[in-house]
C-alpha positions in Angstrom: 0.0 0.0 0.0 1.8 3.6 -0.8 0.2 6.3 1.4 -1.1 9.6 -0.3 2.0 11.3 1.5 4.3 9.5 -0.7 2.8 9.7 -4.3 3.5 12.8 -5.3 6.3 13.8 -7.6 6.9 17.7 -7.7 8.9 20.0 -9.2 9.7 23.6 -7.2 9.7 26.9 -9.4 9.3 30.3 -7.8 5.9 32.6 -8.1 3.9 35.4 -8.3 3.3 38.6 -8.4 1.4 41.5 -10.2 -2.3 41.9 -10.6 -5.2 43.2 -13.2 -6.9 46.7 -13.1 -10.8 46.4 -12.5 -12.9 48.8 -14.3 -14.5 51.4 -12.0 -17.8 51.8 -10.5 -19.3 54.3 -9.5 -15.8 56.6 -9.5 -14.5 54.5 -6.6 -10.8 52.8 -7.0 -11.8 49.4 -5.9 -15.2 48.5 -6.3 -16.5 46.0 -3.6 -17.5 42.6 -4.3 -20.8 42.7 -2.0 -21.8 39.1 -3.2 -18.5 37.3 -2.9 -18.4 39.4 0.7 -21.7 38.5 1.7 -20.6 34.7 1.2 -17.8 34.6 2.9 -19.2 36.7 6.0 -21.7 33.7 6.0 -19.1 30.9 6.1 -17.0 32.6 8.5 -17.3 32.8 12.5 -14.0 34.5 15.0 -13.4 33.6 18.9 -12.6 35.7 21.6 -9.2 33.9 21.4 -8.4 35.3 17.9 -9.4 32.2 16.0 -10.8 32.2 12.7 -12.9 29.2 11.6 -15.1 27.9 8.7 -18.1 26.4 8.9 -16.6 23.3 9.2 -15.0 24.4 12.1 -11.6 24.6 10.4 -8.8 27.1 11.9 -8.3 29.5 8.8 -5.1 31.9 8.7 -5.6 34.9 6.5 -2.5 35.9 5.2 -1.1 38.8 3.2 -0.1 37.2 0.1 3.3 38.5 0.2 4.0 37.9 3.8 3.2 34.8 3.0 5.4 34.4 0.6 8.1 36.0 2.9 7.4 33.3 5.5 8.1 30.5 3.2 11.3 31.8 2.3 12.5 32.4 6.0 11.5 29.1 6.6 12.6 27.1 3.9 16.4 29.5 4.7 15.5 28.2 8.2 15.0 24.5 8.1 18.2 24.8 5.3 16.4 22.1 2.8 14.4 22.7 -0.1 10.7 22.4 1.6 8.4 22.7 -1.3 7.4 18.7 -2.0 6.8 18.8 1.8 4.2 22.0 1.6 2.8 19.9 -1.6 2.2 17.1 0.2 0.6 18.4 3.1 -1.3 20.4 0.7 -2.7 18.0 -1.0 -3.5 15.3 2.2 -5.3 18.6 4.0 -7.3 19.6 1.3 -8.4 15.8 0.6 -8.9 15.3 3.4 -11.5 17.9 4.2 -13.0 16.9 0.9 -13.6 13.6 1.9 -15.2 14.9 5.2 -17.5 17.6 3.9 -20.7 16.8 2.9 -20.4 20.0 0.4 -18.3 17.8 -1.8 -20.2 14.5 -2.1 -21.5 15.1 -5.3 -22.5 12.2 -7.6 -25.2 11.5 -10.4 -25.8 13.2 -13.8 -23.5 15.9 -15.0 -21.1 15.1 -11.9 -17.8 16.3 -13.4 -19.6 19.7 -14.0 -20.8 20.1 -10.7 -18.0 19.0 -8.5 -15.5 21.8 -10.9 -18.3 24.7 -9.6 -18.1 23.4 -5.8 -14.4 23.4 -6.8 -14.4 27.1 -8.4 -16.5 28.5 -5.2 -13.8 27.3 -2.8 -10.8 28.5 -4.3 -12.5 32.4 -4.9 -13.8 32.9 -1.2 -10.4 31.3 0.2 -8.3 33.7 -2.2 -6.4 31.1 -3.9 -6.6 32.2 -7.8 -8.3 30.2 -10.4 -7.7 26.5 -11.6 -8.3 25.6 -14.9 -8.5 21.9 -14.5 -9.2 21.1 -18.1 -6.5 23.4 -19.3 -4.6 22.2 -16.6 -3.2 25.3 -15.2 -3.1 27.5 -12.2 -3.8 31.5 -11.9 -2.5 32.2 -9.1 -0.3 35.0 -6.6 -0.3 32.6 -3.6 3.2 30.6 -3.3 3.9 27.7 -6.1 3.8 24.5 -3.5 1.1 25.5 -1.8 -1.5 26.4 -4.5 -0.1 22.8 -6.6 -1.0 20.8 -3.6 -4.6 22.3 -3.4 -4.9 22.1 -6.5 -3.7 18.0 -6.9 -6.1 17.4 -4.2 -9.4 19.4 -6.7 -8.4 17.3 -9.7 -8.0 14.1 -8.6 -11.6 15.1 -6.7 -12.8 16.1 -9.8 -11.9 13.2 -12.5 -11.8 10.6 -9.2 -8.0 9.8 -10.1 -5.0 9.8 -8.7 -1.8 11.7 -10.3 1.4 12.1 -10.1 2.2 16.2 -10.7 5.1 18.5 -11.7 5.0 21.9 -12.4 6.7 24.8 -14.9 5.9 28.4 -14.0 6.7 30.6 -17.6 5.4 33.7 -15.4 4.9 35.2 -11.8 1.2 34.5 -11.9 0.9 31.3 -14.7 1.2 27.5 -13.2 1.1 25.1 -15.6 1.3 21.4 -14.0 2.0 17.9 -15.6 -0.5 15.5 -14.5 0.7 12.0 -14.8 -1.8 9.3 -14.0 -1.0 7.1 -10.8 -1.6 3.1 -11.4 -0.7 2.3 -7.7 -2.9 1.6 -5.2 -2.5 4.7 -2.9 -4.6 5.1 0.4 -6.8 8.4 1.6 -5.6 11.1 3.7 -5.8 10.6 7.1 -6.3 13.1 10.2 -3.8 15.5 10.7 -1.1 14.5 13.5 -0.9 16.6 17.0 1.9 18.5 18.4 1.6 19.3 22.2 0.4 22.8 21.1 -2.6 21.6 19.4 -3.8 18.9 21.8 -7.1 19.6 23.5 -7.9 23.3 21.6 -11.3 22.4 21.5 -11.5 22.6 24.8 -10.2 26.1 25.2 -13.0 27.6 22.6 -14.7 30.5 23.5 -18.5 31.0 22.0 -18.3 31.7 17.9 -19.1 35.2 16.8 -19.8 36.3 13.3 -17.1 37.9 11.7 -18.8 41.3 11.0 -18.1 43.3 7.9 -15.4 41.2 5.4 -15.6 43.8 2.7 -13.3 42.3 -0.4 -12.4 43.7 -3.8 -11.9 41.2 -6.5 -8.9 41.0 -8.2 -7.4 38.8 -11.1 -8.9 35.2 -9.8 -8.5 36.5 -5.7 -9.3 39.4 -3.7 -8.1 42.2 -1.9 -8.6 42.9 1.9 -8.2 46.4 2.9 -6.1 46.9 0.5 -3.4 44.1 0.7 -4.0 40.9 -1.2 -5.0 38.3 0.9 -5.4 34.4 1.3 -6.7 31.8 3.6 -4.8 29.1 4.8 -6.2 26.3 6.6 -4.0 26.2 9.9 -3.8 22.2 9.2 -1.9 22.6 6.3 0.8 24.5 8.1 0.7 21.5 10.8 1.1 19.2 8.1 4.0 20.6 7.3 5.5 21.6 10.5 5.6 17.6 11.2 8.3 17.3 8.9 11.1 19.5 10.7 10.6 17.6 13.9 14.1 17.1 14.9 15.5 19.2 12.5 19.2 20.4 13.2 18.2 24.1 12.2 20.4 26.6 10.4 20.5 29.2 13.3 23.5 30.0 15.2 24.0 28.8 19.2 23.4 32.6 20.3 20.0 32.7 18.7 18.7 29.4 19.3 19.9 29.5 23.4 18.3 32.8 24.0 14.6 30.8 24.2 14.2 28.0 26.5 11.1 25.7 26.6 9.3 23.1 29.2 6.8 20.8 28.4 7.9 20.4 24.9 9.9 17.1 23.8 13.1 17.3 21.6 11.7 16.8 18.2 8.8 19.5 18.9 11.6 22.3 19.7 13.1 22.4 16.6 9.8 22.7 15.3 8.1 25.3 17.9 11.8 27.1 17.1 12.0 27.5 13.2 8.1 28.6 13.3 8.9 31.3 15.7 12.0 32.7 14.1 10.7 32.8 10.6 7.5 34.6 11.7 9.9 37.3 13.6 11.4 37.5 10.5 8.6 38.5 8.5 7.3 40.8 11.1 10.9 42.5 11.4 11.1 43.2 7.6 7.1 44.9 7.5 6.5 48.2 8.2 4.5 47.9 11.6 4.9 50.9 14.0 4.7 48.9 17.5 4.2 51.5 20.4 3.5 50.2 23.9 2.7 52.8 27.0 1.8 50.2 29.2 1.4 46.0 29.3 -2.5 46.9 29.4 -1.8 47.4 26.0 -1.1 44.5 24.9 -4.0 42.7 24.4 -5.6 45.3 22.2 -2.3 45.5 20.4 -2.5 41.5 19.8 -6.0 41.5 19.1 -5.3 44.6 15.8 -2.5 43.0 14.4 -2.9 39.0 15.4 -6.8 38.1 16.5 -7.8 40.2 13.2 -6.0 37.9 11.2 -6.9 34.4 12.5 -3.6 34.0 14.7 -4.3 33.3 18.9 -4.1 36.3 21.1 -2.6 35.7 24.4 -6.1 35.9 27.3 -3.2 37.3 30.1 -0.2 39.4 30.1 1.5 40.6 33.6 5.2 42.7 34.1 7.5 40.5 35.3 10.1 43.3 35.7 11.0 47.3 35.5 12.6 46.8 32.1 9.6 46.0 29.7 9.4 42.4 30.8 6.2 40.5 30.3 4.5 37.1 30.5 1.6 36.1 28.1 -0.9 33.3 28.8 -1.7 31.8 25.7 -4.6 28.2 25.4 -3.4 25.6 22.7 -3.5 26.3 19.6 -2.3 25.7 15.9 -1.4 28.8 15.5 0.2 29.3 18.5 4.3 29.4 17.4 3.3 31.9 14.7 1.9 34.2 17.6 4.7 33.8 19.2 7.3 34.6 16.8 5.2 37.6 16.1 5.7 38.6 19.2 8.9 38.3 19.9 9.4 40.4 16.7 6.5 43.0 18.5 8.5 43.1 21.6 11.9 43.9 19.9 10.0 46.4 18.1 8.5 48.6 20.6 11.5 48.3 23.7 14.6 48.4 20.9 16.3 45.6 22.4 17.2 41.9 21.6 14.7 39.7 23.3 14.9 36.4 25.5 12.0 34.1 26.0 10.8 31.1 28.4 8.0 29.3 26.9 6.6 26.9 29.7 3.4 24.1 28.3 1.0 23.0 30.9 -1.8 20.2 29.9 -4.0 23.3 28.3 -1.8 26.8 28.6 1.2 27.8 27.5 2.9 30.7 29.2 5.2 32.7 27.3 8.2 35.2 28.8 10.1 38.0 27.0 12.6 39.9 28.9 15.6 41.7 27.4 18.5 39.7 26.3 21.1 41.8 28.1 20.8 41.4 32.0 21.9 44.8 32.6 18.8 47.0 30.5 
């Protein structure tokens, strides 16, 4: 038997960019899509903890498209291996897998091909990921190469109820053109994704579901636009997919930067992991433009809530001072998403005090409490 984790052949190009002017209406710039934003204000519901879920329940991530992009590249320089067949991989399983799980895709009788490519089409506009052109077999796309090929394996083999082998060329930033090669062996459905201690038990740490409010999009060139910024939805379980591949990872950090955060509760092979999320999320956050100003640790959550609940990515439910010099402790529940808050933070921290932060990151059964002091004992 050859697991679905193991089928797929890939090829890793670079991507994207550039987009394509809308007419007007009505004088404005960016004309909103009120029906494609009505939809997805109807599929999505928010926490108090800063989750983002689909109807399904499923932990979305709303990325910026090009911070997204910049993530993948601190990461792959991170983990100091070519990553790409891994992200199509874990692509591919998620996206099958929730397929074979959602009653939204179990579509048979007459005209069958025609109606899964429209359930198909649907999904890929209100989650931002371009537009697939199964017969043509190609890819629209500004969303990162790997990713969008292993979504968009998981469609086709949905759609024609085959399984392929793919490859990909990319003759432009926003053109993906794969090469499907039918798959003889017997290869067996995705299974549920696999837990890190950081992910165990979230459901128990749910607040009550509110509607998200107002999700006003523009749409652009096979995606949309977000207040301005292109933006796509990534289903946190991808990302976890992935993540269990650099589990036990020797990481291409140096000594300084790896010893100046300490963990407990977390086993050897999940540090490396917890470690090379953190860093390349500080990353991106350290190369954006985000003015970070902090008058007081009340601040905080607020702070966390504009530029991490907004966006799908936990919020920490406590911060205290632990000393004079800026230091503070968050108290985050379990979650997915909880490394990338954390590297974000880090990067936040740094930001607003100016100095090179430490951190202790402590895991009981159902918290985790995060510490960031300064680096240097003496500030």
């Amino acid at each position: 038997m050859v697991t679905h984790f193991e089928h797929h052949i890939v090829t890793v190009k670079e991507d994207f960019d550039k987009g394509v002017v809308m007419p007007l209406v009505d004088g404005e710039d960016e004309p909103i899509d009120y029906e494609l934003s009505k939809a997805l204000e109807s599929i999505l519901k928010k926490d108090l903890n800063g989750h983002i879920f689909d109807s399904d329940g499923n932990h979305l991530l709303l990325w910026k498209a090009m911070e997204f992009e910049s993530w993948w590249i601190h990461f792959e320089k991170i983990i100091g291996v070519p990553m790409g067949r891994k992200l199509v991989n874990a692509a591919t399983d998620e996206e099958e897998f929730h397929i074979i799980n959602n009653n939204q895709f179990n579509v048979g009788g007459f005209f069958k091909k025609s109606r899964r490519k429209r359930v198909i089409a649907s999904r890929w506009l209100q989650y931002g990921w371009g537009e697939l052109q199964i017969d043509d077999e190609q890819i629209l796309t500004r969303t990162i190469a790997p990713f969008t090929v292993g979504v968009a394996l998981a469609a086709i083999e949905y759609c024609r109820d085959s399984r392929f082998k793919v490859s990909w060329t990319q003759p432009n930033s926003e053109l993906i053109i794969l090469n499907l090669k039918e798959e003889s062996r017997d290869i067996s459905p995705s299974k549920k994704v696999s837990e890190f201690t950081w992910t165990k038990d979230c459901h128990f740490n749910y607040s009550p579901l509110l509607e998200v409010g107002d999700f006003q999009v523009v749409r652009k060139n096979g995606g949309w636009d977000y207040e301005g910024e292109r933006m796509v939805f990534i289903p946190a379980n991808i990302l976890t997919r992935l993540l269990y591949n650099t589990q036990s990872r020797t990481l291409n950090i140096g000594d300084e930067l790896s010893q100046s955060v300490t963990f407990v509760g977390l086993n050897d092979a999940e540090i490396s992991t917890f470690l090379c999320t953190v860093f390349s999320m500080a990353n991106v956050i350290e190369q954006s433009e985000r003015p970070i100003y902090i008058l007081s640790d009340s601040e905080w959550i607020d702070k966390c809530q504009h530029l991490l609940g907004k966006f799908g990515f936990i919020c920490p439910t406590e911060v205290s001072s632990i000393n004079e010099n800026g230091g503070v402790e968050f108290s985050f529940n379990h979650s997915p998403t909880l490394p990338f808050s954390v590297g974000a933070l880090m990067a936040f921290w740094q930001r607003a005090h100016g100095k090179i932060a430490k951190m202790d990151i402590i895991f009981s059964e159902k918290q985790c409490f995060v510490k960031i002091s300064s680096k240097l004992e003496y500030v």
